[in-house]
C-alpha positions, 0 to 999 in steps of 0.5 A: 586147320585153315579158316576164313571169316568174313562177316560182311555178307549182307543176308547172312549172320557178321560172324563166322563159325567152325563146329565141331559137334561130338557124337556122344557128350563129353567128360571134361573133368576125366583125369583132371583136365583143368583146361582148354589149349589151341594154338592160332596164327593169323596174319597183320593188318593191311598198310594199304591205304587211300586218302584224298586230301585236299581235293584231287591229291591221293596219297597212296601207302602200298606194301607187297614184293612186287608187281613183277613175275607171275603174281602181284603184291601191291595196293591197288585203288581202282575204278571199273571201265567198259571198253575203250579208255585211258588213265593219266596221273601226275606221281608227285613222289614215291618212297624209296623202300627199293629202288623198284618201288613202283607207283603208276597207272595200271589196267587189269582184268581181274582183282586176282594176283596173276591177272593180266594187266597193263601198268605205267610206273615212276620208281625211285631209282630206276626210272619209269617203265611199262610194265605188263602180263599179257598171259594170266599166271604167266610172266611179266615184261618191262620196256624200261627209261633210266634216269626219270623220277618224280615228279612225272606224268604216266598213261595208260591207253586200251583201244579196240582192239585190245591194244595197251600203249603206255606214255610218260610225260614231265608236263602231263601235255607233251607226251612220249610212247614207252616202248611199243603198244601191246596186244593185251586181251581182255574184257570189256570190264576191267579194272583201272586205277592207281597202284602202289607196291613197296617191293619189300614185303616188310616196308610200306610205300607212300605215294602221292598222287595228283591231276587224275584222270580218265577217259572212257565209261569208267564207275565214278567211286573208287575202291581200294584193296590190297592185291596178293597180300593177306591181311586180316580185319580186326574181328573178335576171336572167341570160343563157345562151348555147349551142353545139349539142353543149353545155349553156348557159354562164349568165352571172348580172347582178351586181345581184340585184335587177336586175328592180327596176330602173325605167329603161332600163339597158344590161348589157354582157357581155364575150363572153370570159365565155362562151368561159372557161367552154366556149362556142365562140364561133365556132359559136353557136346558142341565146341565152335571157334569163332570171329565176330560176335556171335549172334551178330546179324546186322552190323557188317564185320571184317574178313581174313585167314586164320590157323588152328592147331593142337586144340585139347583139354590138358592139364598143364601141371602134369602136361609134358 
């Protein structure tokens, strides 16, 4: 059974539920059940990060494929534009997880994995290259120059009519066109910022960042997110089960970063847990699998994806 939490909506409960509500109470002592089984994979946590320190020097970490084909993996830190812009950063160094980790400047539509979007990237081993999808879930293209590593300049430019042209530079004054400009259309809102990808699923990148500028009517704060990757935030993973007369008994897993856990994992719960806190195990009505603290209406969580599986009651000393 798939799931997604998130507990921060403001307005709404920071805790997310599944109910499974019986249509007639449940024995839970018949053939001497002893406890409740499920199994439940989530996925890690993100590595993606962005700091500045000291002022006007990011550092960037990044997992992900790659931003290539007709979906991205990568670490996006982002400012929103209106129209007409540019972005222009120095890539002080990027990490040679592979020798297409790719670290530049990008534009994109949308936060979604097969946006369009038009990127100028510095890689370890494979020079610099404008990198673009000019149709969403569609393929992607390069114009590709060997024999450049950082440090190195990149911009990116949107004019009017939608057209993207990308630079690079080794003193961020005398520039040189990569390739040749490309109609991309868009929005008028977009998204501009940095981007990061490991090109290894299993490595992180770092980068580092600095002389960061934009031109146009862009949001003054950064955000920043993994773009295709799922991650989970850390939420507290629990069970409660319910009588009809009663309020649920909560039964919490030991592992506060349970949601984290990337392979199918079994939690067993002895049943007695239940009853030594007031559940009549005899007359069992409503079972919910929960992230977050239940009852929490105030403090904003975390979201994510997880699975469940197999859930019964079972004896484990006579269970097959």
């Amino acid at each position: 059974m798939p799931y997604w939490y998130d507990n921060n909506k403001q307005g709404f409960a920071n805790y997310s539920e599944a109910v499974k509500t019986l249509s007639a109470p449940r024995d839970w002592t018949e053939e001497g059940v002893t406890e409740l089984s499920l199994w439940f994979r989530g996925y890690s946590a993100s590595v993606g990060s962005f700091v500045e320190g000291p002022v006007g020097t990011y550092t960037m970490t990044g997992s992900g494929t790659d931003i290539w084909d007709s979906a991205d993996e990568f670490h996006f830190a982002y400012k929103t534009l209106t129209g007409v812009g540019s972005i222009v950063a120095r890539v002080q160094s990027v990490d040679n997880t592979n020798n297409w980790a790719k670290a530049g400047v990008m534009i994109r539509e949308s936060l979604d994995p097969g946006s369009v979007h038009a990127t100028m990237v510095v890689t370890p081993a494979q020079g610099v290259s404008f990198q673009r999808r000019t149709f969403t879930d569609d393929v992607s293209s390069d114009t590709t120059t060997a024999g450049i590593e950082a440090p190195y300049w990149v911009k990116i430019e949107r004019d009017l009519a939608g057209n993207f042209t990308a630079y690079s530079s080794t003193n961020g004054t005398t520039w040189e066109m990569q390739g040749t400009p490309e109609n991309i259309q868009m929005g008028s809102n977009v998204y501009i910022g940095l981007a990061v990808t490991s090109h290894d699923a299993v490595l992180t990148c770092q980068t580092v960042f600095t002389n960061v500028t934009t031109t146009g009517t862009v949001s003054p704060q950064w955000a920043n997110q993994d773009i295709g990757i799922f991650s989970n935030d850390a939420e507290p993973l629990y069970v409660a089960v319910s009588n009809s007369a009663g309020n649920p008994v909560v039964v919490v897993h030991d592992d506060p970063a349970a949601a984290q856990i990337n392979t199918w994992t079994e939690w067993i719960i002895p049943l007695q847990t239940f009853a030594d806190q007031g559940i009549v195990l005899t007359n069992v009505d409503r079972i919910a699998i929960g992230l977050g603290t239940k009852g929490n209406m105030t403090i904003p969580g975390g979201s994510g994806k997880m699975y469940f599986d197999d859930i019964r009651i079972c004896n484990r000393a006579v269970s097959p």
